[in-house]
Structures are given as structure tokens and as C-alpha cells.
C-alpha positions in Angstrom: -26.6 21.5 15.5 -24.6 18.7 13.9 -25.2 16.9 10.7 -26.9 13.6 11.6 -27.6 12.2 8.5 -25.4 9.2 8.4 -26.4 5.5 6.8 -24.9 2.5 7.2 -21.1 2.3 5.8 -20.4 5.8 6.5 -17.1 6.3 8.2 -17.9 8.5 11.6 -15.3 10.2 14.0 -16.3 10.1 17.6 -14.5 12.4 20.3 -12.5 10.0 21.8 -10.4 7.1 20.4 -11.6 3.7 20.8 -9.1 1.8 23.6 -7.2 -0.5 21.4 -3.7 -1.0 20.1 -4.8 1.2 17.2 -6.3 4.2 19.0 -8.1 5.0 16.1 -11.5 7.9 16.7 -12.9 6.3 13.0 -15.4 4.1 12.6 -17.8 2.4 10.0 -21.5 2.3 10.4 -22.4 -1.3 10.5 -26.3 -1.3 11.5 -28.9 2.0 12.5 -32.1 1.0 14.4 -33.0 2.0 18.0 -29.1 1.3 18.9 -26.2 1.5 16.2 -23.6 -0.7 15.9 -20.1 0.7 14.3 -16.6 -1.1 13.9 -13.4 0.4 14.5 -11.4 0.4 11.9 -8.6 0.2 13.9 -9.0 -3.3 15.5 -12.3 -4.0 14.1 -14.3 -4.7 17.1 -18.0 -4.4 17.2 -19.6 -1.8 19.3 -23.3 -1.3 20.0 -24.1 2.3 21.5 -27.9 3.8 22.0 -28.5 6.4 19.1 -28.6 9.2 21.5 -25.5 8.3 23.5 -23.9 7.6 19.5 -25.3 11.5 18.3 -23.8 12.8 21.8 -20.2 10.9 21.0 -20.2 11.9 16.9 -17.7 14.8 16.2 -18.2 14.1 12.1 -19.1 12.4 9.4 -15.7 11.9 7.5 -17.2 9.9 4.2 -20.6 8.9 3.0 -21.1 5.6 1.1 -22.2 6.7 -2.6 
């Protein structure tokens, strides 16, 4: 089972690339509740995805926030 212990301002890589110019798969945890919202940090766009379709789309957590 994965390692699901992310916070907020953790960069995450999902399993696919967001669809922008940048086509980055990194993003920063902006908010965790019922749905979590992450930025890309290719374009910066907001996304807001349900936590179990977010655990389902998380390949890793590249770096915590200290």
C-alpha cells in the first residue's frame, strides 16, 4: 500500500501530467479536507479532486514541508 501521509505544501506526483503547456505530473498540496485541492507547478492552476479519486491518481510523495 502507498504512503498516504501527505499535508499541505507537500509536492506530490500523480500518474499522468496535468494538460498544460508545461506537462508537468508535480504538484503542491494546497488544501486537505473531504476533497483536496493541489496546484500544478507547471502552470499553476488550481485543481480540486475527491480524496479517494486524489489517493487512486498519487504515484509519490516527492518532498514533505519540514
Amino acid at each position: 500500500m502507498k504512503d498516504l501521509n501527505y499535508n499541505v505544501g507537500d509536492i506530490v506526483e500523480l500518474k499522468k501530467e496535468h494538460p498544460c503547456s508545461a506537462r508537468s505530473k508535480l504538484f503542491e498540496v494546497v488544501r486537505i479536507g473531504a476533497d483536496i485541492k493541489i496546484k500544478c507547478l507547471g502552470c499553476g492552476n488550481l485543481l480540486m479532486l475527491t480524496r479517494d479519486n486524489f489517493n487512486h491518481r498519487l504515484k509519490k510523495i516527492v518532498s514533505k514541508k519540514n
